[in-house]
N, C-alpha and C positions, 0 to 999 in steps of 0.2 A: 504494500500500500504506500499510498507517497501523500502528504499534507500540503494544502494550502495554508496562506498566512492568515486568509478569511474562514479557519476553520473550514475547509470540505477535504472528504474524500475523494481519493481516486487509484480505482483495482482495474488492475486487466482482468478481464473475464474473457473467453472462446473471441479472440481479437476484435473486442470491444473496451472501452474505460465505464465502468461504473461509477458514478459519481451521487454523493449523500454529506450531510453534514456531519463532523464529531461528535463524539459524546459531550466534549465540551461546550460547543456552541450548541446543541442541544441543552443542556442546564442552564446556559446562560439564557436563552429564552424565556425558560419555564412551560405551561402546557400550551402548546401549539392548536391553534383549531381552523387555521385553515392553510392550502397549500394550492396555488396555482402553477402547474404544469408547464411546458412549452407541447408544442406541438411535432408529435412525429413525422419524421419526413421534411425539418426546415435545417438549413444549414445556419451557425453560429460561429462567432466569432471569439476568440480569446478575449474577457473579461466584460462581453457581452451581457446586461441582467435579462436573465431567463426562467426562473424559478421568484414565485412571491408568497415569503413565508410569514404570516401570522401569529402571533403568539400574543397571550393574556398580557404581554410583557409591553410587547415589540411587531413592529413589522420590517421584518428583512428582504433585501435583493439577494440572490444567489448568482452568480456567475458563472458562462460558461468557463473553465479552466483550460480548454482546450480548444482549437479549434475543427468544426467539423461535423457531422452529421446527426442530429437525434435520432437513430431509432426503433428506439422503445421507453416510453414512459411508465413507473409504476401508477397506475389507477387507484392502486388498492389504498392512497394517502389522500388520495382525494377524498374518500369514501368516509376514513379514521384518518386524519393527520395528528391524530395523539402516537399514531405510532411509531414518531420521531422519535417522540421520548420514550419510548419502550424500548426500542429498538435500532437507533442509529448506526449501528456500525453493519448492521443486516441487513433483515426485511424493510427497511425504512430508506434504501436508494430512491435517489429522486426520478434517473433519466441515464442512459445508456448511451453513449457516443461513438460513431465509428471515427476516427482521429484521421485529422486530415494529414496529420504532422504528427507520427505519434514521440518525434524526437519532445516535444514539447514535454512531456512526463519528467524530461530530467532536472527541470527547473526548483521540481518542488522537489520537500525536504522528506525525509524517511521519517519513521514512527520516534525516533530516540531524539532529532533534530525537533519536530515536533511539542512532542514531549516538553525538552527543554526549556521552547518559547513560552511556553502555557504558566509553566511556572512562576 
């Protein structure tokens, strides 16, 4: 996995990047109740906002990290976007990207680099 400094994730998956928020920025929100999506099938741009998250807190932009193609959106957040907070580092991805550049992953920090900032 590799970190954003805005809190997200991002996994390769079957040569795709899965992309979700930390548990950290998770907490920092507190309970999430809504979550808008981008649309499958639109192409994005590096630090593009594409995701509008909600919380009792806050409302956040999430940015694409990468640039490159949506596609597949999890639905299932839309339905529950509590299950940010259940669930962040898992079942709680936001959106699935095929990497126009997938050199671009090397910019962010590993879990331990991470780690460290937070502190």
């Amino acid at each position: 996995m590799k970190f954003t400094e805005e809190h997200e994730w991002l996994r390769e998956e079957d040569g795709l990047i899965v992309v979700g928020i930390t548990e950290h920025a998770a907490t920092q929100l507190g309970d999430v109740v809504f979550i808008e999506l981008p649309e499958e099938g639109i192409e994005v741009t590096k630090d593009e906002d594409i995701v509008v998250i909600e919380s009792v807190k806050a409302a956040s932009d999430i940015m694409a990290p990468i640039d490159g193609e949506i596609v597949e959106v999890n639905g299932a957040l839309v339905d529950n976007p509590g299950k940010v907070n259940d669930d962040p580092l898992g079942d709680a991805w936001f959106f699935k990207i095929k990497a126009a550049d997938p050199s671009q992953m090397d910019e962010y920090m590993d879990e331990a680099a991470y780690k460290a900032m937070i502190e």
